[in-house]
N, C-alpha and C positions, 0 to 999 in steps of 0.2 A: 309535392306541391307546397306541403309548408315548412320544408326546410328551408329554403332561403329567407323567407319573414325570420324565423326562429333564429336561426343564425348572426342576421341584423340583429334582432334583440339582444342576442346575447353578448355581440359586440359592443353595440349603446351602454350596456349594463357595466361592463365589464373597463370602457373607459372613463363612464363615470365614478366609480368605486377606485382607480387610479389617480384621477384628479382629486378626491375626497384624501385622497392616504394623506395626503402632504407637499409642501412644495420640494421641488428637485432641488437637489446640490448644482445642477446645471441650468444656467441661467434660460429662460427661452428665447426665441428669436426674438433679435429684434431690439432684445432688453441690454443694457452697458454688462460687458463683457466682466468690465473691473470691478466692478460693484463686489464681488467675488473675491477676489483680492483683496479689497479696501477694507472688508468686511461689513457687517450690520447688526442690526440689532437681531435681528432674526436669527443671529446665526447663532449654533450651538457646538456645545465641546463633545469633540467626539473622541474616545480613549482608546489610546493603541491595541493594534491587536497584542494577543496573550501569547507568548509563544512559548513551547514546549521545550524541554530540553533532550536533546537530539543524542540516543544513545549512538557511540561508533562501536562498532567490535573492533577488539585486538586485532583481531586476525582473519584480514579479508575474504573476500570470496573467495576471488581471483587462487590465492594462497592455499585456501583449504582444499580447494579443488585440485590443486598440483598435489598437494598432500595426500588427498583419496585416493587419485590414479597413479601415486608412487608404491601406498599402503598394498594397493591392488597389483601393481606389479612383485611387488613384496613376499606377498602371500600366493601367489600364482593362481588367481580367480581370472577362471576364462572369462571373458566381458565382451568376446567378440561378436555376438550374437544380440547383444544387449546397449542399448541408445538410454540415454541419460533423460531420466524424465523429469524430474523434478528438485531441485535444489533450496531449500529453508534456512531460515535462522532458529532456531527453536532452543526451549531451556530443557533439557533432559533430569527424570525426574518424577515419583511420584506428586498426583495427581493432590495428595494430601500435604506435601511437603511446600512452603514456604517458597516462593518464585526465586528471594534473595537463596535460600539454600542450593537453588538446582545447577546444573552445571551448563552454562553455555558452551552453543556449539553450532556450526553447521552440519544439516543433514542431509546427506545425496542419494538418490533413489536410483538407480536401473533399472528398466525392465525390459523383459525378451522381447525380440523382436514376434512369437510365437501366440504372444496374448495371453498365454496358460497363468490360470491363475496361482498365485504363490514364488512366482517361478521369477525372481526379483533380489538383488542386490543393492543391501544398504551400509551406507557407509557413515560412522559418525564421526566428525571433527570438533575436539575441543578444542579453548581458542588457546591451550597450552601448547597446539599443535600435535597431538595424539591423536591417531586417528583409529575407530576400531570397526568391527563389523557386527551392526546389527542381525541379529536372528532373521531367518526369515521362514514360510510356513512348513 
């Protein structure tokens, strides 16, 4: 029974404290569209966003991945049992060592169709295009 009062309130409340924040970038109904355009005094400078700079890898996904299922025919790993689970960018590399030091690379995961655990082929590609075979348990 006093959910709906509660409710109401907390609606009243809620676009009060909206209309307290400030006025909209968007004009309300009603009000000259251009004003917006034309500018005013009210208005403020507002600074571009910040943008990041966008590392690319050498050496695509797409790529590293022809590369692991070649490495894998290669080396004669049966993989037939085995669906590709997970594929990463990661820097390989202790944990202590400097990010700039470590070696990029893609890393492809398999695991059995079986569930057992340990029971998992990994694959890592550097962007020199070497690819080798992680340990597994």
């Amino acid at each position: 029974m006093r959910k709906p009062p509660m409710l109401a309130a907390m609606l009243l409340l809620a676009g009060f404290c909206l209309n307290a924040s400030g006025q909209s970038s968007e004009p309300a109904l009603g009000q000259d569209r251009g004003a917006k355009e034309r500018g005013t005094k009210n208005q403020q400078a507002v600074a571009p966003p910040v943008t990041k700079q966008i590392f690319r890898p050498k050496l695509l996904l797409q790529d590293a991945l022809k590369i692991a299922e070649g490495f894998i025919d290669q080396q004669h790993i049966d993989i037939s049992q085995y669906w590709l689970y997970r594929s990463a960018f990661m820097l390989m590399g202790d944990e202590k060592t400097a990010d700039k030091d470590k070696l990029p690379g893609w890393h492809f995961l398999w695991v059995n169709d079986n569930g057992a655990m340990g029971d998992y082929v990994e694959i890592f590609v550097t962007m020199d295009g070497k690819a080798s075979r992680m340990p597994s348990m």
